[in-house]
N, C-alpha and C positions, 0 to 999 in steps of 0.2 A: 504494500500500500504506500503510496507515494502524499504527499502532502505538501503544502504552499507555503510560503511564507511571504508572500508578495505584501500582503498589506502590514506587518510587521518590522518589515526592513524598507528603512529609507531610502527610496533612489535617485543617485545623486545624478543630476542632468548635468550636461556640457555645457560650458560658457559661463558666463555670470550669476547670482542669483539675485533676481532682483528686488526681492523682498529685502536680502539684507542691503543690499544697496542704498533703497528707501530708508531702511532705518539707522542708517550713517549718520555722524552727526557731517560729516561732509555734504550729505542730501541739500544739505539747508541752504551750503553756502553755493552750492552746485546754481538750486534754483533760482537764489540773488544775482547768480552771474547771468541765468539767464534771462532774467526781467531785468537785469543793468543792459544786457546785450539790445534786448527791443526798445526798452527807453532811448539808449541813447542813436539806434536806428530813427526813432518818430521824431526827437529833437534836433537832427542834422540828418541831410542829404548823403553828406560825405563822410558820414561813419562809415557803412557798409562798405568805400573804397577799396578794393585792395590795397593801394599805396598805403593809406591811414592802418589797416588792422597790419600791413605788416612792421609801419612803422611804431607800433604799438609793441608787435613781438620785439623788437629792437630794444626801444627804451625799457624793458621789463626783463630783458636778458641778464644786467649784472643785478640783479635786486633777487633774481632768481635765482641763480646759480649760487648766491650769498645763502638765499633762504634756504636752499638744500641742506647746504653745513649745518646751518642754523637748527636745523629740524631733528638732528641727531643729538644735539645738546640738550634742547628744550626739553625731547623725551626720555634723556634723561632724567628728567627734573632738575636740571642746570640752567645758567641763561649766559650768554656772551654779549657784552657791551663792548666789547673792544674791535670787534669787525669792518668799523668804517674806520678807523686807524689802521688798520693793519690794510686794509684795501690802500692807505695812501700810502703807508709804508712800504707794500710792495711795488707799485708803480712806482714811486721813487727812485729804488732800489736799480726797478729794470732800467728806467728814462736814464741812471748816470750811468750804467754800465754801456748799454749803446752811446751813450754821448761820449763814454768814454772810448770808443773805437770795437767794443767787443761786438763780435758774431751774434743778431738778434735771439737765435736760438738760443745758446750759452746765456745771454740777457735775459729771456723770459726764466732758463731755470732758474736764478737767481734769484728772480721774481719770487718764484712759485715756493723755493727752499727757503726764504724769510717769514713766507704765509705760514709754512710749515712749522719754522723754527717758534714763531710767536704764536701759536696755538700749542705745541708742547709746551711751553714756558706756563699755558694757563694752566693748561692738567695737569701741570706737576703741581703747581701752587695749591690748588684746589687738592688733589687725590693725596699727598705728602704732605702739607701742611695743613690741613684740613680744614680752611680758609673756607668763605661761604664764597662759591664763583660770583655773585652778582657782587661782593666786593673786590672780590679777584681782579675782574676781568673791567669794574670803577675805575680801579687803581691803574690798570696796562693798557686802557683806552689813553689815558694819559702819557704812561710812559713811552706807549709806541709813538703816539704824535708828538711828543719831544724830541725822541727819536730823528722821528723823519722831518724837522725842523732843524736838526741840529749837523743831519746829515747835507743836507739839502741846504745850510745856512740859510734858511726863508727864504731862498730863492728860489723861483720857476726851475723846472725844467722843459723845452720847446726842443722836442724834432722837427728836422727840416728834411724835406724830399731831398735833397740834395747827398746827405748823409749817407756813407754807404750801409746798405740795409732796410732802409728805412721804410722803402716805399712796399719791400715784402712785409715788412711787421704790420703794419696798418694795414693789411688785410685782413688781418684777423678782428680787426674792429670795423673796420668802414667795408669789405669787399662782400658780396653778396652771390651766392651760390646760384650759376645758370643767370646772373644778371636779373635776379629776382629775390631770393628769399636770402635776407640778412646771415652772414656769416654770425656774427653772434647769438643768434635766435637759435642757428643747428648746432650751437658750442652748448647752449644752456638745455638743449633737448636732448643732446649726447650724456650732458650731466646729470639731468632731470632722470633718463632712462634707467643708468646706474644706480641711482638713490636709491627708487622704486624696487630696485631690485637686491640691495644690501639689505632696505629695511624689512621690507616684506617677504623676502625669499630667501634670507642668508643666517648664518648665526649671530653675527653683529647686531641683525637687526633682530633677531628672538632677545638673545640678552638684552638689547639697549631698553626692550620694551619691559624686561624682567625686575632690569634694575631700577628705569623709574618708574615704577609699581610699586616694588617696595623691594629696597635696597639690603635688608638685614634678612629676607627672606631668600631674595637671590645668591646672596653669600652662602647662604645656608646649605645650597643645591650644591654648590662649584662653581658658580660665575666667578670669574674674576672682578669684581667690581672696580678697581683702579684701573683696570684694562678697559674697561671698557670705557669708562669714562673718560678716559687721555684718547683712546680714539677719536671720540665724537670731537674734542677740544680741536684736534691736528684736522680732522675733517674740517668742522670750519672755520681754521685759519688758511687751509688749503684754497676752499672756495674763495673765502674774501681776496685770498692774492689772485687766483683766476680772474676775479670780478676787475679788481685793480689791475691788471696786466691789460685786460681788452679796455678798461676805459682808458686807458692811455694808449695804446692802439687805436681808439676811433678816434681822439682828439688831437693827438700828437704832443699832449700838452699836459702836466699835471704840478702842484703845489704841495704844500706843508698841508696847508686848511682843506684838499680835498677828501671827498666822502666823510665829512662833519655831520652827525645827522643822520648816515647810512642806516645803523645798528636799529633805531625804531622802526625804518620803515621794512626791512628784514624781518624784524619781529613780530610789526604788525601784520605783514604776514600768513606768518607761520602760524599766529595766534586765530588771526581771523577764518584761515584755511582748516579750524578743526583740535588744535592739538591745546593739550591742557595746559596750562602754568607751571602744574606742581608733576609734572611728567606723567610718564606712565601709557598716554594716549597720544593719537596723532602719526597722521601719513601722511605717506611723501606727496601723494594723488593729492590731497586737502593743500600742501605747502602750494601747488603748483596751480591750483584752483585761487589761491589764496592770493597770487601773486597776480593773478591774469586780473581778477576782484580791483585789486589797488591801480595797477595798468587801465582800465577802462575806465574807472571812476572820475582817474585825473582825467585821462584822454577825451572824454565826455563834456567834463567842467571846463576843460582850455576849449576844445572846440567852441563852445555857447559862450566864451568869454569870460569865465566867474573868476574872481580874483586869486590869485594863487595864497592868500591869505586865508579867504573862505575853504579852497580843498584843504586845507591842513586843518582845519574847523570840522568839516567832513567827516576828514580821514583819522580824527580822535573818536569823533561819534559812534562813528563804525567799526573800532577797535572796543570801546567801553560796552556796546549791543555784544563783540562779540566772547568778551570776559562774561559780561551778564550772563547771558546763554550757557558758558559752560557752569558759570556757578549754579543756575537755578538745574542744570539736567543732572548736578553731582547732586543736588540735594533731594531732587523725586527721585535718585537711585538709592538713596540713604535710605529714604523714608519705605521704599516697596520692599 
């Protein structure tokens, strides 16, 4: 005699599920993106452009590529203020080594190895001295922008076409793949893809989510908890010199006082895109939704004119709705 079990075993279909989909806390901000996308269609002609949306993928590419790093700290239940320094610091870095005659390639690693170097510097401080990162990272937002003031003597750095190098480096910011789609935009999609795929699919991203969950429970298992957390740190500082490397690449130009200010809008973000404060929660999909959210926001407000005073008025309100949010779903979670 044979017998069923069909209706007793779960069967799991192909593809998404889209119940859980729906009940993401990403859902929400998915659908804000997409009633911002038709608003800001009904309020300008020239949204829908292609030139303007891919100009949009553009200006949203180092804010992205920052936010990625950024999203591995956060869930850890860490925070890094120091991102928009170290973005000027590694532009710096690279701007004097090409001025200084080096091989642009050799220049960006140098770039990229400072991003690196100051993002270890915070996970040690943080994991070994067991310093709370948001003062950590208070205190090296400072010291890297002194830094790169001191290195830099307050003064510009300006490449010139004429430079040998110069006009290949600035591809990487200004040239555009097929004379169409921004080379920045498929740097931050390259990186974007990776993210997705450490935090969601890898062990980095099992622990990162283990440890900011709760940090003495993970230990408990085997995670290495200072491993991981100096990862997320080197990730991003890695990203923020990324970020910094192509904006000096698209500009040919960078300063001490550049990316001032970076680290909020990274943040807000991250935050906005789904992921919690006090860690534990949040994707990479949310970072990246999160990111396109603050890119179209502005890009809506500049098109209709609104003062760039009021987007930052905006872009607080829409950050405080999206803390609210996680506070009150933590607390109908307490309470069920």
């Amino acid at each position: 005699m044979t017998t069923t079990a069909t209706s007793a075993v779960p069967v799991r279909r192909a593809g998404f599920d889209l119940r859980k989909l729906l009940h993401a806390r990403e859902a929400g901000v998915f659908a804000a993106l997409v009633l911002l996308f038709i608003l800001g269609s009904v309020l300008s002609p020239s949204f829908l452009q292609t030139g303007n949306l891919l100009s949009v993928g553009q200006q949203i590419s180092q804010i992205g590529i920052m936010a990625i790093g950024a999203t591995f700290v956060i869930v850890n239940g860490e925070i890094d203020l120091s991102v928009g320094s170290i973005y000027a610091l590694a532009a710096i870095s690279t701007g004097m080594a090409i001025a200084a005659g080096l091989a642009w390639p050799l220049a960006v690693v140098i770039g990229l190895g400072v991003g690196v170097v100051a993002g270890l510097l915070n996970g040690l401080a943080v994991v070994l001295l067991g310093v709370p990162s948001f003062i950590v990272t208070l205190g090296s937002l400072s010291v890297f922008r002194g830094v790169t003031l001191l290195i830099s003597d307050g003064a510009p750095i300006s490449l010139s076409a004429s430079q040998p190098g110069v006009a290949e480096f600035t591809l990487l910011g200004q040239g555009r793949l097929f004379g169409v789609v921004p080379m920045q935009l498929i740097i931050f999609a390259v990186i974007a893809a990776i993210g997705v795929i450490l935090l969601s699919r890898s062990r980095l991203g099992f622990n990162t989510y283990a440890v900011g969950g709760n940090q003495e429970a993970a230990r408990l298992v085997g995670i290495d908890v200072k491993k991981v957390k100096l990862t997320a740190f080197v990730l991003s500082g890695l990203t923020a010199a990324v970020a910094g490397v192509l904006g000096l690449s698209f500009l040919s130009y960078v300063q001490g006082v550049t990316g001032t200010g970076l680290e909020l809008t990274v943040i807000s973000a991250v935050i906005i895109g789904g992921a919690a404060l006090f860690g534990g929660s949040g994707t990479m999909w949310g970072t990246i939704i999160g990111v396109a959210f603050i890119g179209l926001l502005q890009n809506i407000l500049n098109i209709n004119g609104i003062s760039s005073f009021w987007q930052t008025v905006v872009t607080g309100l829409v950050i405080v709705a999206a803390v609210a949010a996680d506070t009150w779903q933590r607390k109908r979670k307490t309470k069920a």
